[in-house]
C-alpha positions as CSV (number, residue, x, y, z in Angstrom):
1,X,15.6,-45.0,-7.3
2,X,15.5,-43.7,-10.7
3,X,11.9,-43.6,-11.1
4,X,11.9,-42.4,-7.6
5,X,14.0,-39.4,-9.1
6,X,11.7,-38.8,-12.1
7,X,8.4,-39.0,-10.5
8,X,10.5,-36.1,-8.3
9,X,11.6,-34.2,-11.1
10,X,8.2,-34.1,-12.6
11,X,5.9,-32.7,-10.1
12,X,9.4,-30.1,-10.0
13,X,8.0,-29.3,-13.5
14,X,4.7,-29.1,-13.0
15,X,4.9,-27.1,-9.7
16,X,7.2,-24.4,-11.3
17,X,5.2,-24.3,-14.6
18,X,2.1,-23.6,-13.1
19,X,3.7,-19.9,-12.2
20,X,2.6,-17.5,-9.3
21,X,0.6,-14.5,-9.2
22,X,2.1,-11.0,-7.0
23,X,0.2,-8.2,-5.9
24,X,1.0,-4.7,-5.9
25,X,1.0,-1.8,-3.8
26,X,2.4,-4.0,-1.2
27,X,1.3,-3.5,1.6
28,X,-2.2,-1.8,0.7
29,X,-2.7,0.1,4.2
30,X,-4.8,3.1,3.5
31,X,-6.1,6.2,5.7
32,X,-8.8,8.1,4.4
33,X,-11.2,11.1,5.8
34,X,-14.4,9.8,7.6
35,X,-16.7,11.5,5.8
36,X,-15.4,10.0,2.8
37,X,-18.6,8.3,1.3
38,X,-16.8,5.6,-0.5
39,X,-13.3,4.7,0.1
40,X,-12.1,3.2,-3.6
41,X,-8.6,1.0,-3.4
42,X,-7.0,-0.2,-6.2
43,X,-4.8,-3.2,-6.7
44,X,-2.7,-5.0,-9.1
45,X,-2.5,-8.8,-9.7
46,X,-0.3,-9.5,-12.1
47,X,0.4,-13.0,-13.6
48,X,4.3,-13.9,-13.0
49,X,3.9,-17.7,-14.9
50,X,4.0,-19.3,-18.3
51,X,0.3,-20.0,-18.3
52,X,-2.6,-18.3,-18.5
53,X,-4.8,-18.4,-15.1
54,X,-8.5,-17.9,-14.3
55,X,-9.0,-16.7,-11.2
56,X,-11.9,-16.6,-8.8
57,X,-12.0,-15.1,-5.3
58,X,-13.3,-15.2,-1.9
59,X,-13.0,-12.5,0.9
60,X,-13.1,-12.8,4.9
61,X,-13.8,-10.4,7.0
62,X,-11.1,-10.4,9.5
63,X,-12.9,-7.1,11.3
64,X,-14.7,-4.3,10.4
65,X,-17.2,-1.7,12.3
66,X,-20.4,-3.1,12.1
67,X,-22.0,0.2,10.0
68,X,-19.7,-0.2,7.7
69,X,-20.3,-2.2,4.4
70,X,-17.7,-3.5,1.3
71,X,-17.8,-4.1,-2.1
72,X,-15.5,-5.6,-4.6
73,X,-15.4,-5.0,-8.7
74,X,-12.9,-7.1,-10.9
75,X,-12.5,-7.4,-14.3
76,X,-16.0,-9.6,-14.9
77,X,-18.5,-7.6,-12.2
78,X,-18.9,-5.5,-9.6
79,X,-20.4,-7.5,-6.9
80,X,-23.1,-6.7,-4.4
81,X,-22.3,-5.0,-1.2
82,X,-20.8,-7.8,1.0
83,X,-20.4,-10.1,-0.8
84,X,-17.9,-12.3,0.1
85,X,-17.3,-14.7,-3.5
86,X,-17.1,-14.3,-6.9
87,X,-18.7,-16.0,-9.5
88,X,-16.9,-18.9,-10.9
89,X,-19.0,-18.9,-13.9
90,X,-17.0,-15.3,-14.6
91,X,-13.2,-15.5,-13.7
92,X,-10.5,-13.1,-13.8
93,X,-7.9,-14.2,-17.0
94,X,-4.8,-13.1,-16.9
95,X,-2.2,-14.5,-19.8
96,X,1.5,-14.6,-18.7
97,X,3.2,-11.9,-18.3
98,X,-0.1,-9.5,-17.9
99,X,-2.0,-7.5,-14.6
100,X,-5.5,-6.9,-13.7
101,X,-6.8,-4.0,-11.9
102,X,-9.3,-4.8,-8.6
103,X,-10.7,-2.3,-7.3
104,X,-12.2,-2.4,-3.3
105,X,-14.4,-0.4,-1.8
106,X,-15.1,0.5,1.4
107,X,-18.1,2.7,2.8
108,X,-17.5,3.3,5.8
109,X,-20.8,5.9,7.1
110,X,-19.1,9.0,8.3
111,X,-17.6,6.4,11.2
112,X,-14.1,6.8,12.2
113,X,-12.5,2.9,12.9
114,X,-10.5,0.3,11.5
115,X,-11.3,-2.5,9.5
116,X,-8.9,-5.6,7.6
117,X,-10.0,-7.5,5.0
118,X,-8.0,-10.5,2.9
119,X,-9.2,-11.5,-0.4
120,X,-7.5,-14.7,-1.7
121,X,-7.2,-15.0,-5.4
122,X,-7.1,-19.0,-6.8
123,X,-7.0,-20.4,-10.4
124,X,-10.0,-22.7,-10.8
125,X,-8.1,-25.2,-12.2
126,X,-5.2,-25.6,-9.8
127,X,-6.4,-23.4,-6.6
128,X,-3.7,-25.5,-4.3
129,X,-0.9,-24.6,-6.3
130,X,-2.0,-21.2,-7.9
131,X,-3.3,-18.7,-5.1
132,X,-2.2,-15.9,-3.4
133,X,-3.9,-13.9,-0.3
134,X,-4.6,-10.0,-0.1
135,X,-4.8,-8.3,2.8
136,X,-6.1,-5.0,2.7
137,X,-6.6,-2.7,5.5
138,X,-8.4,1.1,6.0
139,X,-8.8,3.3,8.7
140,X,-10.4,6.3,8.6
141,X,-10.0,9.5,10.9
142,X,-11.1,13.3,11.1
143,X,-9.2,14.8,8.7
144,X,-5.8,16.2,9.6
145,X,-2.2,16.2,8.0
146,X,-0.9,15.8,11.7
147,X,-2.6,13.0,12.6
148,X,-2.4,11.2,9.4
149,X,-0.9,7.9,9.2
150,X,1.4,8.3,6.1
151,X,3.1,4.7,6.5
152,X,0.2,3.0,4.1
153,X,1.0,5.5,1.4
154,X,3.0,3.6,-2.0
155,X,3.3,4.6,-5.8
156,X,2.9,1.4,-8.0
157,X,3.8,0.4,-10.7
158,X,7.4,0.9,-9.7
159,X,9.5,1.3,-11.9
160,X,7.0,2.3,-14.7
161,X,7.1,3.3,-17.9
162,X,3.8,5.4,-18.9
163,X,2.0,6.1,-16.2
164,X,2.0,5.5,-12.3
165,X,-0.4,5.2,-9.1
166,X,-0.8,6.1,-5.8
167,X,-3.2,4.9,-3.2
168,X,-3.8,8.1,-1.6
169,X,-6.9,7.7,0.4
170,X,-9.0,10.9,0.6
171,X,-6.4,12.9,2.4
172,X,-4.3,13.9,-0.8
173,X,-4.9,17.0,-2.3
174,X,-2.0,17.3,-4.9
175,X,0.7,15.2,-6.4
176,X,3.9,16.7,-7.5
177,X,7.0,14.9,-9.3
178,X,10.5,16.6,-9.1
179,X,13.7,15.6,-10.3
180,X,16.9,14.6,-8.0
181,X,17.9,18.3,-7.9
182,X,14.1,19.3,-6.8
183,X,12.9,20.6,-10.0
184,X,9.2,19.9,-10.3
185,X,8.3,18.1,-13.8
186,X,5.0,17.1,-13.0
187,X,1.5,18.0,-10.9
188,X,-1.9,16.4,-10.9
189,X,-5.1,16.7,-9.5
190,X,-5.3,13.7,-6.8
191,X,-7.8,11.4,-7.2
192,X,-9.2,8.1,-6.3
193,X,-8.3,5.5,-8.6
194,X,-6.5,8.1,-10.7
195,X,-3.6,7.4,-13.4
196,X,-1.3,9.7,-13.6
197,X,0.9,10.5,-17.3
198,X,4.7,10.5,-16.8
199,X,4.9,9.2,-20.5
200,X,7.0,12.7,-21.6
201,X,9.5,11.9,-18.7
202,X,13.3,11.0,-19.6
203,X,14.1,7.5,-18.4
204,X,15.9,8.0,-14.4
205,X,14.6,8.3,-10.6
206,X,12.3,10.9,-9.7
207,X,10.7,12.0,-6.8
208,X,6.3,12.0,-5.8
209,X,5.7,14.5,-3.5
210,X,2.3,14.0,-1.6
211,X,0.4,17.5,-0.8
212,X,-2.6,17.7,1.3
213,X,-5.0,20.7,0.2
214,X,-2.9,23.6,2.2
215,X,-0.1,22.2,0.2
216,X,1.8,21.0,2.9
217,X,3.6,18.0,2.0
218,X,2.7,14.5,3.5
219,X,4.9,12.1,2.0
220,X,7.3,11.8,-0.7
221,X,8.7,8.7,-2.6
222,X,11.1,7.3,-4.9
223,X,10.0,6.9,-8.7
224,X,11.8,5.3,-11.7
225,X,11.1,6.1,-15.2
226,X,12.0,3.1,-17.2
């Protein structure tokens, strides 16, 4: 029994040392303009264990329109257009405690659809144990603030201390941040991919307010300054 209880507590050990890796925005749900010629979404992974992890990938297809086409670039390479694994020759590291940025992109031919995608992220040396799946998914429609799906739309990292994101699709003109009381602190030029410099900011909650290019706004979210 007590070597029963050891063998137990052991694979507890290595189970829990081997860490975990999140994802952020969660979820990645983007709408962007049809015409857009290359849909660019941005992603976090960020390493939540004690040890440092190398990861590889592979992506399925779960639909897409078949004029569309995919690529993905990560820290090592951008790939080819459809390609659907990385090389394991080149993995992603991340030490403990650290984040990557992946960036996908979607082309999607002036073609209004839907399409999903799930990459899954696994250490080479312990893929079982140390994996985690990304689904991504983009739709694209004639522009218009009224029929614009907002619900995909998430600042990240949140709560941040320098700077902060926003996977705004194509549909975005403007980004604003205000203060409780609606003052506005803050305005940048939206932009695929972009980072945007709250570093001057006092520590507290502000607000993102999401402007499409009448200036109309589209969404607005909670923000804290750490």
């Amino acid at each position: 029994m007590r070597n029963f209880l050891q063998i137990i507590f052991f694979l507890a050990l290595c189970t829990f040392g081997y860490g975990q890796i999140s994802y952020s925005p969660n979820p990645i749900d983007v709408t962007a303009d049809k015409s857009t010629e290359n849909i660019q979404i941005d992603f976090e992974l960020k390493n939540e264990g004690t040890d440092t992890v190398f990861l590889a990938w592979k992506l399925e297809v779960v639909e897409q329109p078949s004029v569309w086409q995919y690529y993905v670039c990560d820290t090592e390479n951008c790939y080819n257009f459809n390609q659907d694994v990385s090389s394991t020759a080149r993995p992603n590291i991340i030490p403990p405690g650290q984040t990557i940025i992946v960036m996908f992109h979607t082309l999607p031919t002036d073609s209004e659809g839907s399409a999903s995608y799930k990459i899954n992220f696994f250490d080479l040396e312990h893929a079982d144990s140390i994996n985690v799946d990304v689904p991504i998914s983009v739709n694209t429609i004639t522009s218009s603030t009224a029929n614009f799906d907002v619900k995909g739309l998430s600042v990240f990292p949140n709560p941040t201390s320098d700077f902060f994101r926003v996977n705004t699709g194509s549909l975005v003109d403007h980004i604003d941040v205000v203060t409780v009381v609606g003052k506005k602190v803050g305005s940048f030029k939206a932009q695929q991919g972009g980072f945007y410099d709250i570093t001057d900011l006092s520590k507290g909650i502000y607000y993102v307010r999401l402007l499409d290019a009448k200036g109309d706004s589209i969404k607005v979210m909670k923000l804290r300054k750490n």
